[in-house]
C-alpha positions in Angstrom: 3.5 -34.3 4.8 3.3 -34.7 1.1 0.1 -32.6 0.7 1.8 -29.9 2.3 4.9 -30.4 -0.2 2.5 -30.6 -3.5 -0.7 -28.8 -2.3 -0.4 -24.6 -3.9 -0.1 -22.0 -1.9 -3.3 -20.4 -1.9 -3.9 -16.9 -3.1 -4.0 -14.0 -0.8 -5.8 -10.8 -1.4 -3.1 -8.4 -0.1 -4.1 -4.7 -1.1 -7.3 -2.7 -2.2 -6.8 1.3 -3.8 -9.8 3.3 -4.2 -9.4 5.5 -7.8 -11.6 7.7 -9.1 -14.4 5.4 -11.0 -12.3 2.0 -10.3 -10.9 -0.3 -7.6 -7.9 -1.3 -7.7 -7.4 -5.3 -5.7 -4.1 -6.6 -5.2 -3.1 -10.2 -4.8 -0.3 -12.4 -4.0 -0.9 -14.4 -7.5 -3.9 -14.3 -10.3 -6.5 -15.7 -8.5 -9.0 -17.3 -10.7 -11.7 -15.5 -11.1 -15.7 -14.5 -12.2 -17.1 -11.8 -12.5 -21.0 -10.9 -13.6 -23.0 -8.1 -14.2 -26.7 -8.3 -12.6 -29.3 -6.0 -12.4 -26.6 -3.0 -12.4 -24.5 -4.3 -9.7 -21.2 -5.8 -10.4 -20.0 -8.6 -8.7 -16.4 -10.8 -9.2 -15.8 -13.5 -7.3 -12.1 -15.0 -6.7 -10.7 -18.2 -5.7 -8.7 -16.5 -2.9 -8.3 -15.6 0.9 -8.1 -11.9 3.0 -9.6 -9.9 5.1 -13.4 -8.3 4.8 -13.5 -5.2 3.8 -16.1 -2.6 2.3 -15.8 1.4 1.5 -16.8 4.0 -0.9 -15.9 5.4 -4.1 -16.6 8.4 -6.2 -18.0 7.8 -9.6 -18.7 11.0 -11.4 -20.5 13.3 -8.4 -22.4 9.5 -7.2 -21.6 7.2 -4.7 -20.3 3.3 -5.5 -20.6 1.2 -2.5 -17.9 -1.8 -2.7 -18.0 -5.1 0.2 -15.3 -7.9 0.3 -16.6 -11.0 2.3 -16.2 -14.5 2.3 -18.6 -17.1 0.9 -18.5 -20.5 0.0 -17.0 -19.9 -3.4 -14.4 -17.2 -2.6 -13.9 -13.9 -1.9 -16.7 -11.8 -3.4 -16.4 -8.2 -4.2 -19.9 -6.6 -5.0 -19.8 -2.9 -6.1 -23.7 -1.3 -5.8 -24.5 2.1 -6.5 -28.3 4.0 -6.7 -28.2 3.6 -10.8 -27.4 0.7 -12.9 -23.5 -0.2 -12.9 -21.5 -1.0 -16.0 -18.0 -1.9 -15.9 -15.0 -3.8 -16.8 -12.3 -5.7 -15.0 -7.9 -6.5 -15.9 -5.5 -8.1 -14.3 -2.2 -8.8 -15.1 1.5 -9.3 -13.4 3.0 -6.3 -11.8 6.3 -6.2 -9.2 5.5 -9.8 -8.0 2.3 -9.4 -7.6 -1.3 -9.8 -9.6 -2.9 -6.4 -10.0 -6.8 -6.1 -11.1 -8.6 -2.9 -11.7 -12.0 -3.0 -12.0 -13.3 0.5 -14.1 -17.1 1.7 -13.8 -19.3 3.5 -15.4 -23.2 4.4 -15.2 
């Protein structure tokens, strides 16, 4: 009973938004997080919980392929496109919530 009471509540991915060049992931609270870049995919991996998901985005007139799934450590978003990806990721506190966006580029 006292774990329940003392244990946090853990972090819930709640939203992802598909822009033009970036993903946007929504979350109940700043998860913790890491990100790398490796061999021109880009790959963050939070300390939180959802649902799997994967899609598409447009990145200039190219196609950037994005999966959510669950491993060990997380919940790991990998973004992979036919070129090398660069990017850059920011979160911060927004109507409750913890907002990310994650911007690309080639």
């Amino acid at each position: 009973m006292i774990g329940r009471l003392t244990a946090p509540v853990p972090v819930e991915l709640q939203q992802v938004e598909v822009l033009p060049g970036a993903l946007v992931v929504w979350f109940s609270d700043e998860p913790k997080l890491h990100g790398e870049l490796v061999d021109g995919t880009l790959g963050l991996l939070f300390d939180a919980r959802g649902k799997p998901q994967n899609g598409q985005l447009k990145l200039g007139d190219k196609v950037v392929n994005w999966r959510l799934r669950h491993t060990d450590g997380g919940l790991l978003l990998t973004l992979v496109a036919a070129r090398a990806l660069q990017g850059d990721w920011a979160g911060a506190s927004r109507d409750g919530r913890w907002r990310l966006q994650v911007n690309l580029r080639e």
